[in-house]
N, C-alpha and C positions, 0 to 999 in steps of 0.2 A: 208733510208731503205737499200743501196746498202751496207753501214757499218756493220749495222746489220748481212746480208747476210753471208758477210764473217767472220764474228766473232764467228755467230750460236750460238747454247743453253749453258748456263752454263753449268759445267762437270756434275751434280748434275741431272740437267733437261735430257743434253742427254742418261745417263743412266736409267733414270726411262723411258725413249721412249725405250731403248736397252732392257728394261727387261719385255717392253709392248710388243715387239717384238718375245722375247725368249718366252714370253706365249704362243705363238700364234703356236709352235712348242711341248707344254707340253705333248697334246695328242697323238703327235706324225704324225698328219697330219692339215696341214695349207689347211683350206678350200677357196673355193673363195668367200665366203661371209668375213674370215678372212681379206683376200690381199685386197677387198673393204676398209674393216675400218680401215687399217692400212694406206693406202694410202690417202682418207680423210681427215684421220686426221691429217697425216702428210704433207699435200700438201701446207698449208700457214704457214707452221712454218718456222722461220728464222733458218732454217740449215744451216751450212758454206759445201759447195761440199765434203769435207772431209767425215762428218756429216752425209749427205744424202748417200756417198757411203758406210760409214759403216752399215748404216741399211740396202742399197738392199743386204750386203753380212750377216746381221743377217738375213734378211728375206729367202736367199737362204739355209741359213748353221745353223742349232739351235744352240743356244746358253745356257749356263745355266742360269735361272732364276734366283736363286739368289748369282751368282759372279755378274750379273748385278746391282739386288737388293742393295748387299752391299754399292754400290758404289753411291746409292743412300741419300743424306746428308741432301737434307732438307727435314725439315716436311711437306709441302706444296706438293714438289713432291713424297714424301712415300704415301699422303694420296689421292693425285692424281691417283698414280701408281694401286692402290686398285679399283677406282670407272671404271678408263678406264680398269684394268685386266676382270674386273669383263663383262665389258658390250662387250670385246673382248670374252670371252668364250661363253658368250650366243649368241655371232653373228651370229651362226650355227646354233642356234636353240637348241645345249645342252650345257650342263655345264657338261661336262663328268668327270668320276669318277678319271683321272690321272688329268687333270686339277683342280678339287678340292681339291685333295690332293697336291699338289704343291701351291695353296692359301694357305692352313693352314700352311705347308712350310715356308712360304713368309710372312703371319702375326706373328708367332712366332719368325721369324728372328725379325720382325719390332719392338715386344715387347724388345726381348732382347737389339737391337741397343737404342731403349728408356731407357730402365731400363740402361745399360752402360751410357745413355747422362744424365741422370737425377745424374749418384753417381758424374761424373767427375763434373758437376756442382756442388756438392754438394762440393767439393773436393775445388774446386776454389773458392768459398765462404769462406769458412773456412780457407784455407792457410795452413792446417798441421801446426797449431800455435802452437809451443810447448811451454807448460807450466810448470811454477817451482811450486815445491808445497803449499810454500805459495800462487799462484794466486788463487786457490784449495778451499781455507779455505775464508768462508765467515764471514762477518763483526761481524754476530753473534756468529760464533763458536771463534771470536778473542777474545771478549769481555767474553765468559766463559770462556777461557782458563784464561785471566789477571785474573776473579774472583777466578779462582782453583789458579792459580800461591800466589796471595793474602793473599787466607785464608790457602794454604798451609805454606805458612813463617810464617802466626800468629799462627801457631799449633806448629810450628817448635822452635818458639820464648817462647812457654810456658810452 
């Protein structure tokens, strides 16, 4: 456990905490039902001290949500990052209207970072294989061309 400790979260993981953090600032005031849940939740996680200090200085200092967000890489914690944003806003008892407009914010970022993961996969599959133009022509369109090639010579020939 003491390993862990000092290793703390993947960068992946501590950013989606950092921009669970910066939510908690959207409204423009951190209530103390906020500093409850953020403390909570963060009290058995393997933060390395570094870790832990950068969030009491997110929690004292807002941060932007989604320079946090970007830097958020896995699916796991993007879809994380969503269920805890969500049940940090209503911690208060509102889900106020700057805080909801900074979700939609934050989910349109998430689609777009998807839509970008989804082509460069697409990209990586395929290899940008460049092809000659015979690879082009299928076996069928070979086989009419020899038949036109064919009957053109025997037209040619008469």
């Amino acid at each position: 456990m003491e390993s862990a400790k000092k290793e703390g979260l993947s960068p992946s993981r501590f950013y989606m905490w950092r921009a669970i953090f910066a939510m908690a600032h959207a409204d423009g005031i951190v209530t103390p039902h906020e500093v409850s849940f953020l403390s909570e939740s963060t009290l058995n996680l393997p933060l390395s001290d570094s870790q832990r200090e950068m969030l009491k200085r997110d929690l004292a200092e807002a941060q932007d949500p989604a320079t946090m967000f970007t830097q958020v890489t896995e699916a796991r914690d993007r879809e994380e990052f969503f269920v805890l944003a969500r049940v940090l806003c209503w911690s208060d008892g509102d889900f106020d209207v700057q805080e909801r407009k900074m979700m939609n914010v934050l989910e349109d970022l998430d689609a777009q970072q998807e839509a970008r993961a989804l082509l460069e996969r697409s990209r990586q599959v395929v290899q940008e294989i460049q092809l000659n133009k015979d690879q082009w022509v299928s076996e069928h369109k070979r086989e009419e061309q020899s038949i036109f090639e064919k009957f053109s010579s025997l037209l040619k020939t008469s």
